[in-house]
C-alpha positions as CSV (number, residue, x, y, z in Angstrom):
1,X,0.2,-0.1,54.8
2,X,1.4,3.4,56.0
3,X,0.7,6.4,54.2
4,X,4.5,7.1,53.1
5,X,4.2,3.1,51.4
6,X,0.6,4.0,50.0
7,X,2.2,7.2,48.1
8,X,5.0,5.2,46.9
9,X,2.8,2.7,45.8
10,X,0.5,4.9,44.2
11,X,3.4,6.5,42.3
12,X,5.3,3.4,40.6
13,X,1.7,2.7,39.7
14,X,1.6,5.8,37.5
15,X,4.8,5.8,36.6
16,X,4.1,2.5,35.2
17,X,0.9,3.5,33.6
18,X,2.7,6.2,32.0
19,X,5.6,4.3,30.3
20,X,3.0,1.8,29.1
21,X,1.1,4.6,27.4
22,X,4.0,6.1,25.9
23,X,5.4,2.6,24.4
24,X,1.6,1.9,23.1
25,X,1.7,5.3,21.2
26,X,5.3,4.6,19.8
27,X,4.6,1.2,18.7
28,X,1.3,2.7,17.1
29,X,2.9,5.5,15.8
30,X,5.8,2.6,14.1
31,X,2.6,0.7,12.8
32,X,1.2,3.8,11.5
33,X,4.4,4.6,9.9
34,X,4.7,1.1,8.0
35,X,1.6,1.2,7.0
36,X,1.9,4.3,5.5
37,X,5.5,3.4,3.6
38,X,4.0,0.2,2.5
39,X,1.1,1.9,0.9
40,X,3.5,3.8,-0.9
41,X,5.8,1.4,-2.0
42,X,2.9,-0.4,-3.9
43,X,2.4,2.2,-6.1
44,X,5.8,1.1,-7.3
45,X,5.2,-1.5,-9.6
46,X,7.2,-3.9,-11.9
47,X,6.6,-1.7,-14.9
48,X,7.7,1.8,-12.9
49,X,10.6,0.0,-11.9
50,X,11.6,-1.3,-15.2
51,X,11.2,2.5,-16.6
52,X,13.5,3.3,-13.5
53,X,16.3,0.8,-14.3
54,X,16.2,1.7,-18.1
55,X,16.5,4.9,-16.9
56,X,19.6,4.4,-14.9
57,X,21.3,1.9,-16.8
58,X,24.4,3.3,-16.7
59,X,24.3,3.4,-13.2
60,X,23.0,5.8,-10.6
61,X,25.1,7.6,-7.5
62,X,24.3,7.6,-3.9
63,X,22.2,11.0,-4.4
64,X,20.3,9.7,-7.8
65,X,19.1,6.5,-5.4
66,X,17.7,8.7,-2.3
67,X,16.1,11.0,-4.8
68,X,14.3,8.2,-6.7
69,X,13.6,6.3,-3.3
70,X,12.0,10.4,-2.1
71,X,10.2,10.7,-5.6
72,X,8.1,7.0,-4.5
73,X,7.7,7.8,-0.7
74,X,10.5,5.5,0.8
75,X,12.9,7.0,3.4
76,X,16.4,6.7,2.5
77,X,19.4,8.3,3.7
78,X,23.0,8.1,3.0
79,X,24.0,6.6,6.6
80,X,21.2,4.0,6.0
81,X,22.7,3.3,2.5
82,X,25.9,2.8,3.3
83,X,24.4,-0.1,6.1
84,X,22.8,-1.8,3.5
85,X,25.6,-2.0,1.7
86,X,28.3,-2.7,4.4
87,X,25.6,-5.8,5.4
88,X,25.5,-6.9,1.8
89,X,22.1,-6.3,0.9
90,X,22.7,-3.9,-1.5
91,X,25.4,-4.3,-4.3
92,X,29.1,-1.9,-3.9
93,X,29.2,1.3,-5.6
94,X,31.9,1.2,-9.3
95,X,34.4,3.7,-9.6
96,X,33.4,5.4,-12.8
97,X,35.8,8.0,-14.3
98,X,34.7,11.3,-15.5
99,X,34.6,12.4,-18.8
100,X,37.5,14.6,-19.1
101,X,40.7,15.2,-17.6
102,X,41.1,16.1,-13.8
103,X,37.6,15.0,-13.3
104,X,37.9,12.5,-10.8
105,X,35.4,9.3,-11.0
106,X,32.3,8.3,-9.6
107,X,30.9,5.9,-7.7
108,X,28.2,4.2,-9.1
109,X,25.7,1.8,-8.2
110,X,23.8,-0.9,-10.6
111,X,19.9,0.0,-11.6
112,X,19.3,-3.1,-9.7
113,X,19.9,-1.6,-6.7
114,X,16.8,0.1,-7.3
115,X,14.8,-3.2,-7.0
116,X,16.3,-4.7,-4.4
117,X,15.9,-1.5,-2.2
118,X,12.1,-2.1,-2.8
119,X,12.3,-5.7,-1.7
120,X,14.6,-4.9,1.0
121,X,11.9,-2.1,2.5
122,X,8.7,-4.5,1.7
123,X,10.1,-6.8,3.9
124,X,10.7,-4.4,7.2
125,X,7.5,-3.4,6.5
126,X,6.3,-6.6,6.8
127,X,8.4,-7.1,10.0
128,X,11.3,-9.1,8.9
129,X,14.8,-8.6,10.8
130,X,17.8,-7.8,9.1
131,X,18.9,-11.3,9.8
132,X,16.2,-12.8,8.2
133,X,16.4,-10.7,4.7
134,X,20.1,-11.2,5.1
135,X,19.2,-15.2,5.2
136,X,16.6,-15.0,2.7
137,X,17.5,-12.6,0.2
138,X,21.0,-13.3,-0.1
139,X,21.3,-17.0,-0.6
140,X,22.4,-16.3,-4.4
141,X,22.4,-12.2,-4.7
142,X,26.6,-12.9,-4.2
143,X,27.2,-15.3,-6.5
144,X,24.6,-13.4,-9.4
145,X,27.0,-10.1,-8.6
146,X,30.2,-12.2,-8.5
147,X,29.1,-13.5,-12.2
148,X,27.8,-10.1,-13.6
149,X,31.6,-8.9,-12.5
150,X,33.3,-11.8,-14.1
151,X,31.3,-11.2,-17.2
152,X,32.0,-7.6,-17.4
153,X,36.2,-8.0,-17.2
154,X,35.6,-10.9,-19.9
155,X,34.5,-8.0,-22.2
156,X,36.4,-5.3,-20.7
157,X,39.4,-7.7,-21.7
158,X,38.1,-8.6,-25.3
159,X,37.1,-4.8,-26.4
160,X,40.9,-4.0,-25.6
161,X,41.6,-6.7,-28.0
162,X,39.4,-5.9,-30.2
163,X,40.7,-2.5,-30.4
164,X,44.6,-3.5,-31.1
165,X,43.3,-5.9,-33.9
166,X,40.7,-3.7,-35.5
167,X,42.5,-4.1,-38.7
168,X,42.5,-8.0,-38.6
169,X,40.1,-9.4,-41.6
170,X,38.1,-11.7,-38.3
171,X,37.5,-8.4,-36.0
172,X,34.4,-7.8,-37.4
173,X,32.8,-10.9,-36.7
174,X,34.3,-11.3,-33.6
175,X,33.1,-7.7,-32.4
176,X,29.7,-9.4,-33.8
177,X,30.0,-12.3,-31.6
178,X,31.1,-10.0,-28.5
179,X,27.7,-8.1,-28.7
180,X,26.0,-11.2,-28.8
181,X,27.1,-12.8,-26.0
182,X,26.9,-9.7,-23.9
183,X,23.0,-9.3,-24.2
184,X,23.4,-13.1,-23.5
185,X,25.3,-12.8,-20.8
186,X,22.6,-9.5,-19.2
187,X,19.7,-12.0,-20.2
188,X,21.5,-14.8,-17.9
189,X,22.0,-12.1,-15.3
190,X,18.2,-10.7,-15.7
191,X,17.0,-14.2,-15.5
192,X,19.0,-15.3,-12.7
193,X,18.1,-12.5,-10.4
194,X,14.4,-12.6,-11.1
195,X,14.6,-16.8,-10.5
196,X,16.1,-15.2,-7.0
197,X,12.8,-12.6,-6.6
198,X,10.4,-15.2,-7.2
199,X,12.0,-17.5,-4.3
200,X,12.4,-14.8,-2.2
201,X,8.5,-14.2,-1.9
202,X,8.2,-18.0,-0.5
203,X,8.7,-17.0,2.9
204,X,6.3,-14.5,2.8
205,X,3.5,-16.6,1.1
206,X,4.8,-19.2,4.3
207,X,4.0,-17.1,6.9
208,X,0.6,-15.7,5.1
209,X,-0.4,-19.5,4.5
210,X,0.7,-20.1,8.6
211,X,-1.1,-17.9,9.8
212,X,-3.9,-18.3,8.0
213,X,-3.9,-22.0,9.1
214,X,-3.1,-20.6,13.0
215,X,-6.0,-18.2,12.9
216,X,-8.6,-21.1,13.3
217,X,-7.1,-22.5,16.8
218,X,-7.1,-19.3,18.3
219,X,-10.6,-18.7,17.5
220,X,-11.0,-21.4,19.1
């Protein structure tokens, strides 16, 4: 080999050797990174994020969610947000109108959102695509928000009756009957969604259970 191939030679060689360091420190410093928003997303537990929701019930904005999501160490921003939501895995902002006039409305997004934001960053953390929490979080999450929609212009629809017929001797109980079946109908949704949680987790507990039952043959 000449010396003009022996220095070009030499030369890919660190060039090589430097890209391959620099990937091994990104990938480390990505590692690093999870590890560090995971830890901090278990401080957030079921009982922090039913204070959270009760909270918000009314609804929290784009702003309100980062804040919360900054308050518990998860990185949020507004273009990542609005992903989520454009992919589906998180639930469309409501149109809310101000109180007041020329106050405009705005736009709102279910305590939920809260919950599933958590979920959603568990499992990057735990290196799942998009695809795959698209694929395994979704199967139902449509249908539970198409029926908590339904439900909610079923009762818009009965208060405004309710309200024209307020003089009507059966109002009363009827107005009864409406409450009822609206904390019947947020149980169904409640229950629903955490039937959805709990099946969501099997994948996980899959892959934990393969790999324990994998680890054996490589030792081998």
């Amino acid at each position: 080999m000449n010396p003009l191939s022996r220095l070009y030679s030499s030369t890919l060689v660190r060039v090589a050797r430097a890209a391959l360091v620099q990937r091994m420190a990104v990938q480390r410093a990505s590692l690093l990174a999870s590890r560090e928003q995971q830890a901090n997303m278990s401080r957030i537990d079921d009982s922090t994020l039913a204070n959270l929701e009760r909270q918000y019930a009314s609804g929290l904005t784009s702003a309100d969610l980062i804040d919360v999501c900054s308050a518990h160490g998860i990185q949020l921003s507004e273009a990542t947000l609005r992903k989520y939501v454009q992919l589906g895995l998180l639930p469309r902002s409501v149109r809310v109108g101000r109180k007041g006039k020329h106050k405009g409305s705005l736009g709102l997004y279910p305590a939920r959102a809260i919950r599933q934001l958590v979920r959603i960053k568990e499992m990057m953390a735990e290196s799942y695509t998009i695809e795959e929490i698209r694929r395994d979080f979704l199967f139902v999450r449509t249908d539970i928000e198409q029926l908590e929609q339904t439900l909610g212009c079923i009762f818009q629809a009965l208060a405004r009756v309710l309200k024209q017929r307020r003089q009507d001797t059966s109002a009363e109980r009827a107005s009864r009957e409406v409450s009822q079946a609206k904390r019947q109908g947020r149980d169904l949704v409640a229950q629903l969604s955490s039937i959805e949680a709990l099946l969501i987790q099997r994948p996980r507990m899959s892959g934990v259970h393969m790999g324990a039952e994998l680890s054996p043959a490589r030792a081998s």
